[in-house]
N, C-alpha and C positions, 0 to 999 in steps of 0.2 A: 504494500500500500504506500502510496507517495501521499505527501501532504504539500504544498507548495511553500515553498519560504521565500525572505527576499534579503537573506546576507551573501555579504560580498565577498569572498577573501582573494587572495593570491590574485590582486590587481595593480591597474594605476591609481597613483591620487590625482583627484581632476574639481574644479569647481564647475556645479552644474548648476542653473536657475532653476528656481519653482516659481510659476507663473500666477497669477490670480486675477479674473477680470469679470466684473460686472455689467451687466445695461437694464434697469428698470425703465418702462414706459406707460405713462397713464396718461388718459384723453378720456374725460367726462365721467370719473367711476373705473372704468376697464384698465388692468395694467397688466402686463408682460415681462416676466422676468428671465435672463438668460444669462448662466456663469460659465465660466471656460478656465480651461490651465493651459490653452495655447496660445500663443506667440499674438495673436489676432483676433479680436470678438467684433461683430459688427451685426446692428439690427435695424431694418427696415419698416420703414412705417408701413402700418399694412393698406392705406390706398395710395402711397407712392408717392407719401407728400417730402419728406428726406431719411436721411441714412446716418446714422450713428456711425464710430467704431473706437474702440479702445487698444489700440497697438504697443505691444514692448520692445525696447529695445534688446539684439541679441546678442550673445556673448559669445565672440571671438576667440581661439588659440591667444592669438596674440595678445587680448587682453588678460588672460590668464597666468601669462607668462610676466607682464608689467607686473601685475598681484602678486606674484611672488618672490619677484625681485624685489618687491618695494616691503616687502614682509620680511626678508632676510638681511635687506639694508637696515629697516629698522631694529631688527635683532642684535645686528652689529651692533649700529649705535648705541641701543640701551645697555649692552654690555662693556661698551667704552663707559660711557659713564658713569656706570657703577664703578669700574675699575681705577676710574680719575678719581671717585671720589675718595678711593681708598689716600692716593696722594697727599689731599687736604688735613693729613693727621702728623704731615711729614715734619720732624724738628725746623727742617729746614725752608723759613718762609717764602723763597724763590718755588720749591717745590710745590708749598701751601696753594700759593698762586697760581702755578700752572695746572695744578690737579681743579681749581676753581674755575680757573676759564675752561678748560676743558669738560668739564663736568656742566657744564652749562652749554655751553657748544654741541656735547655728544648729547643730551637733554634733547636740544630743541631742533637737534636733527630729525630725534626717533621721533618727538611729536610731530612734525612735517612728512615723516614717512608715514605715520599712523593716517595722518587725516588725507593723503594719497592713496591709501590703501580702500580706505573707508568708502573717497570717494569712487574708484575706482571698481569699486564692489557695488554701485545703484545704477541698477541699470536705467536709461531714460523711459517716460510713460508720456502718452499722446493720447489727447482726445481729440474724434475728427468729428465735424459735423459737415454733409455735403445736399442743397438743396439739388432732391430729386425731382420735384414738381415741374408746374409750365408757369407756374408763378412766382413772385418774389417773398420771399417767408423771413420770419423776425425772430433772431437767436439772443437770447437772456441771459447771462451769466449769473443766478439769483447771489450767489454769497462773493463775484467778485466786483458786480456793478456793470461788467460790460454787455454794451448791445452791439447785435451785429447787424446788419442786411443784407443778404442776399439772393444774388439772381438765381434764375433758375441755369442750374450745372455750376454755381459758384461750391466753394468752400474752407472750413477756417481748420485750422491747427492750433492746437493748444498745446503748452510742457506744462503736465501737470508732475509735483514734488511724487516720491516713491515710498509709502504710499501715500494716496490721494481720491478724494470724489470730487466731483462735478456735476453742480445742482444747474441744469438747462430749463429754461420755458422756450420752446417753439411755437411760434404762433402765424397764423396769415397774415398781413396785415388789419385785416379787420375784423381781428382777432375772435372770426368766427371758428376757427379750429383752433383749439392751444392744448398741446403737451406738454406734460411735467416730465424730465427724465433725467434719472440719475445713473451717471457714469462713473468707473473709478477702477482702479485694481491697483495691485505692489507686485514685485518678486524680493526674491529672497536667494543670495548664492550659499550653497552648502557645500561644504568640504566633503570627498564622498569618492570611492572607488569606484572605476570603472573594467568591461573588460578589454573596450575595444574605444579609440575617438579617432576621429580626423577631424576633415574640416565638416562634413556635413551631420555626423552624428556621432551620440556617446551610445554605447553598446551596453548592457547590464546582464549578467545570468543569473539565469533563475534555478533555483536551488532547492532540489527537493530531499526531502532526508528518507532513506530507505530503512525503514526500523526493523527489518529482516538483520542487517547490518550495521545499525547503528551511528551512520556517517550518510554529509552530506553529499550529494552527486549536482551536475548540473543538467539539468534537463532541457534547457532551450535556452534563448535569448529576446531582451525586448531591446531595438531599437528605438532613441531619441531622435527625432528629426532637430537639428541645432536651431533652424530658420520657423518651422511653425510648433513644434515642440509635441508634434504628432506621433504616436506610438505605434508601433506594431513589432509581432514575438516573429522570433525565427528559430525553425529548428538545428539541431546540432550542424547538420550536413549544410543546410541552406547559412551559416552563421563562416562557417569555412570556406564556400564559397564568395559570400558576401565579403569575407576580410580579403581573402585572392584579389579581388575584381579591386577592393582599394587599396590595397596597395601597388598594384598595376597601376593606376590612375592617378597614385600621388608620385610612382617613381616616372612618368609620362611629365605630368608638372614641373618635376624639378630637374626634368633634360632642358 
């Protein structure tokens, strides 16, 4: 009997986002709600008056790699510092002194790399809003004061902080139609082993425990799509395959 598990062992360390995205819609009483954990949420008013979407920003090789250069620099640092500070105890005041500036220098390195890190770790959030009608519609930002207008086929872009909502009124101009709709989501990067990445997804195997035997086995694989954060399992063969085929396609790349 297999039970399905989801630990990881004998992998890479990799940071991978967890997504989170909202769209509520109300128009006279009736509301609409839809969540997602992918990359993209977006909803449509249902007689075609505009178009919602909540979009995250995605996480790069190469931003991963800043992250933790800028987490080992800071490591450094704060271990200069401590080590300077040990100086500041020295008989010797010329020593006093430089264990001080230094100990304040290695200080406010590692807080410069902490808040690099930090920010380097949010990813960006958007809310879009796009008149889909044949006529010109009036967007409300209720909590930040802005109004917008636009035509029909215009649209706005928002940065909104990580996390954040977005309290909208939509309305026609004569503001015989008006929706309330709230928008919003955050991610979140977590430290976390992988068994396979490149540039277009992180691989994970699934792990089943055989209690004939009393050990784990892996049983398949679920792929992360990196760009919409889309899932799907693959089995052992089809996982072998899949790795073949990229790394053919990354050593093609870097001819």
């Amino acid at each position: 009997m297999l039970t399905l598990m989801t630990v990881i062992c004998h992998a890479k360390r990799t940071f991978v986002p967890n997504y989170t995205s909202f769209i509520s819609i109300s128009e006279q009483g009736d509301s609409t709600n839809e969540r997602s954990i992918n990359t993209t949420l977006y909803r449509d008013d249902e007689n075609g008056m505009f178009r919602v979407a909540i979009i995250h920003e995605t996480l790069t090789r190469e931003r991963v790699k800043y992250i933790k250069r800028m987490e080992t620099a800071m490591s450094l640092a704060s271990f200069a510092a401590v080590m300077s500070a040990v100086s500041t105890f020295s008989s010797d005041w010329k020593q006093r002194y430089r264990g001080r500036v230094m100990t304040y220098v290695s200080g406010t390195l590692a807080d410069i790399y902490n808040q690099n890190v930090n920010e380097a770790k949010t990813l960006e959030l958007q809310a879009w809003v796009e008149n889909t009608s044949t006529e010109e519609i009036m967007v409300a930002d209720q909590d930040r004061g802005y109004v917008w207008f636009l035509k029909p086929g215009e649209s706005i872009n928002c940065i909104l902080a990580n996390p954040d909502i977005m309290q909208l009124r939509i309305s026609t101009l004569n503001h015989s139609r008006v929706h309330y709709i709230a928008i919003g989501g955050g991610s979140v990067l977590k430290e976390t082993e992988v068994e396979w990445e490149d540039d277009d997804a992180w691989v994970f195997p699934m792990l089943g425990e055989q209690y004939s035997y009393g050990k784990f086995e892996t049983i398949g694989y679920v792929v992360v799509d990196k760009k919409t954060a889309n899932q799907h399992k693959l089995t052992i063969e089809e996982f072998k395959k899949y790795k073949r085929e990229a790394k053919e396609k990354m050593k093609i790349q870097n001819q």
